[in-house]
C-alpha positions in Angstrom: -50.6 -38.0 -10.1 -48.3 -41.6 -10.0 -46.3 -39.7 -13.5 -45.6 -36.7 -10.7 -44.6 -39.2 -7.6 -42.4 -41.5 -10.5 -40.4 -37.9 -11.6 -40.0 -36.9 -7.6 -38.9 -39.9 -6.5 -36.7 -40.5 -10.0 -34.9 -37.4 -9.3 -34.5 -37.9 -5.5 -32.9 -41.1 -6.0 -30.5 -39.2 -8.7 -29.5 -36.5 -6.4 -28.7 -38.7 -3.2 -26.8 -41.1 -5.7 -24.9 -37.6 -6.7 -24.4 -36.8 -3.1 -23.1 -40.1 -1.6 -20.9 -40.4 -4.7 -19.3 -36.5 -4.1 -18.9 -38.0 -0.3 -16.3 -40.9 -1.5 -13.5 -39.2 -2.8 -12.5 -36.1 0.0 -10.9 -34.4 -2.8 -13.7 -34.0 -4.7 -15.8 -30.8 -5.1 -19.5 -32.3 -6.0 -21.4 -31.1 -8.3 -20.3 -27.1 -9.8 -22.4 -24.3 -11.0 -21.1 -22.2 -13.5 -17.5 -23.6 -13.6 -15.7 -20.9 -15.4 -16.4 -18.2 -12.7 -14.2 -21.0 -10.0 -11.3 -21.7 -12.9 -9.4 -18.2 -13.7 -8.7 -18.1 -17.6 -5.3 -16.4 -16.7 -2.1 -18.1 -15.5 -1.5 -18.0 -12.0 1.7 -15.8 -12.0 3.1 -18.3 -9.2 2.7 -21.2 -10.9 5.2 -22.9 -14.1 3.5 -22.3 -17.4 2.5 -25.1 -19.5 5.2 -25.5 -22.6 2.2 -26.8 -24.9 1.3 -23.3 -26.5 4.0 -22.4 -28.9 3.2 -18.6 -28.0 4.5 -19.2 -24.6 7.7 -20.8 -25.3 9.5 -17.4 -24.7 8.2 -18.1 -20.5 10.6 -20.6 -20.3 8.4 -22.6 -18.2 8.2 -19.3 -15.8 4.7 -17.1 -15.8 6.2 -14.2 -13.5 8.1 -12.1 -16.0 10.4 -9.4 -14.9 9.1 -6.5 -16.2 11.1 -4.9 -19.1 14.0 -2.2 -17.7 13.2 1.4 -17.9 9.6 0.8 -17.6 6.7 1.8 -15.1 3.6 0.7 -14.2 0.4 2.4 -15.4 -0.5 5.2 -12.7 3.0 4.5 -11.1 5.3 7.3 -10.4 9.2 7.1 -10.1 11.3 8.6 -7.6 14.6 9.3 -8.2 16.3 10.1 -5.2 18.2 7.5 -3.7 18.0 6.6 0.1 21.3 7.5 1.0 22.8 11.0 2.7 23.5 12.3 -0.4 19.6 11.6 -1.7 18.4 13.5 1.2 20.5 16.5 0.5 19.4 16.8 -3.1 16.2 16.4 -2.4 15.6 19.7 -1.0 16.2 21.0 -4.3 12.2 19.5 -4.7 9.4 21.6 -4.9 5.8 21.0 -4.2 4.0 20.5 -7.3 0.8 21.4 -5.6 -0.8 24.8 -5.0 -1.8 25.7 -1.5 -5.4 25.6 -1.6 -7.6 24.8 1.3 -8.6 21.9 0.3 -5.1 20.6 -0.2 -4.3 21.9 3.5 -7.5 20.4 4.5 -7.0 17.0 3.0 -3.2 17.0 3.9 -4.5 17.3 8.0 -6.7 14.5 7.3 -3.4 12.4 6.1 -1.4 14.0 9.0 -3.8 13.1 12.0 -4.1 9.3 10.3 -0.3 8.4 9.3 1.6 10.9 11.2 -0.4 12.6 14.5 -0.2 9.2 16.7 3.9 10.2 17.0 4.3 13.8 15.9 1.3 14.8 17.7 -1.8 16.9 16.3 0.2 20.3 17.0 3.2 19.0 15.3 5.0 19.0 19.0 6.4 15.6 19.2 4.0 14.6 21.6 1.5 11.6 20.1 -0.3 9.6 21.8 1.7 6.4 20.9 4.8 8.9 22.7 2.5 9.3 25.6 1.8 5.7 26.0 5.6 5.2 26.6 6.1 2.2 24.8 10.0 2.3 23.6 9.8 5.4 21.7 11.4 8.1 22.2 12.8 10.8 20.3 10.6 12.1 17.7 10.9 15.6 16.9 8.6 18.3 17.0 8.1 20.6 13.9 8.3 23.8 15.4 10.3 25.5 18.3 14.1 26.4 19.0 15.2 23.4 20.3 13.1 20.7 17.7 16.5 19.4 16.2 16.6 16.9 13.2 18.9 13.7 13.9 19.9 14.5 10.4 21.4 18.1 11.6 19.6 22.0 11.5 16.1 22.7 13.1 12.9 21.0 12.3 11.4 23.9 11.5 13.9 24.8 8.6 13.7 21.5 6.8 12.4 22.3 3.0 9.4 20.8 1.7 12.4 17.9 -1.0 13.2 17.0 2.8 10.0 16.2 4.0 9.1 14.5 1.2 12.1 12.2 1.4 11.2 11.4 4.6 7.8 10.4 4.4 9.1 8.1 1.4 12.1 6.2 3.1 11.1 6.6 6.6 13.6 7.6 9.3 15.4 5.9 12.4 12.0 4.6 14.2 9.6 5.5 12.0 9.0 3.5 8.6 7.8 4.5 5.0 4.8 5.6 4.0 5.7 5.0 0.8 2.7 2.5 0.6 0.1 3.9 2.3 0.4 7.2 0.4 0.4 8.2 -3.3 3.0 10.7 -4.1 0.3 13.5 -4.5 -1.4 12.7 -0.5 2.9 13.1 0.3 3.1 16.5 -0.9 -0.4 17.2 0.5 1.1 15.8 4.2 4.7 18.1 3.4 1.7 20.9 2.6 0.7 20.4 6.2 4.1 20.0 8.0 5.5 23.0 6.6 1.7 25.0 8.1 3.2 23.4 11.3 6.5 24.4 11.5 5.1 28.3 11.3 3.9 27.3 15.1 5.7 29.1 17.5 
């Protein structure tokens, strides 16, 4: 019974020595468990790389390389088209890749009504509820009907599926890219859906 009370009160003593020592120095951490899952074993890409290593002496002290040219990510895919006038012209030289399936029409609402509804409206009639709200914007076309102009010239409805496409990439007066929020396959799944809008008469 004393051998247990000597082992508690031995290793209670330990720990609040541990403790009050951590509480000195601010900087310090304490005590750690399992340090290697706190440390990355990888460079931080931000940070100068240490010169030691022989290997890394083609860094030049930098971690962030630029990637090599003519070379893509894994999973990334290029477009070519500039944003300029001229991109947007050749551009409706594009065709969708995609079949028209119900499930691409299906899944190409469900991007619509998330990324494009709140301003173009669910019917595709300009008429969002952001629009509604009256908050500064103005302007934004509906897809269908004789007088839904483009501020890029011709009728909304007559805009080919390249055009569209460019569109949702670069973004257009007010509204931005979606470049980001969409892969290139959920794009042509959205132009999908426009173009089943612009039959709306």
């Amino acid at each position: 019974m004393n051998k247990n009370r000597i082992v508690l009160a031995t290793f209670s003593l330990l720990s609040a020595v541990v403790m009050f020592s951590a509480c000195r120095d601010k900087k310090s951490t304490g005590l750690e468990y399992a340090r290697n899952m706190y440390d990355p074993i990888a460079y931080n890409q931000d940070q100068p790389v240490s010169t030691t290593n022989p290997d890394l002496e083609s860094f030049k002290g930098q971690t962030a390389q630029t990637p090599p040219s003519n070379t893509n990510p894994i999973g990334f895919d290029r477009y070519e088209l500039p944003n300029t006038k001229e991109g947007y012209e050749a551009s409706a030289a594009l065709v969708n890749p995609l079949p028209v399936t119900e499930k691409n029409l299906a899944e190409g609402k469900h991007f619509y009504t998330v990324f494009c509804a709140p301003c173009h409206g669910e019917k595709g009639d300009g008429q969002g509820h952001i629009v509604k709200l009256d908050k500064g914007i103005s302007g934004v076309p509906a897809y269908h009907g004789d007088d839904a102009n483009s501020s890029r010239g011709g009728l909304m409805r007559d805009l080919q599926a390249g055009k569209i496409y460019h569109t949702i990439m670069y973004g257009l007066n007010a509204m931005g890219s979606h470049a980001s929020q969409l892969s290139p396959t959920e794009r042509w799944k959205v132009v999908m859906y426009v173009q089943e809008l612009q039959k709306i008469k």
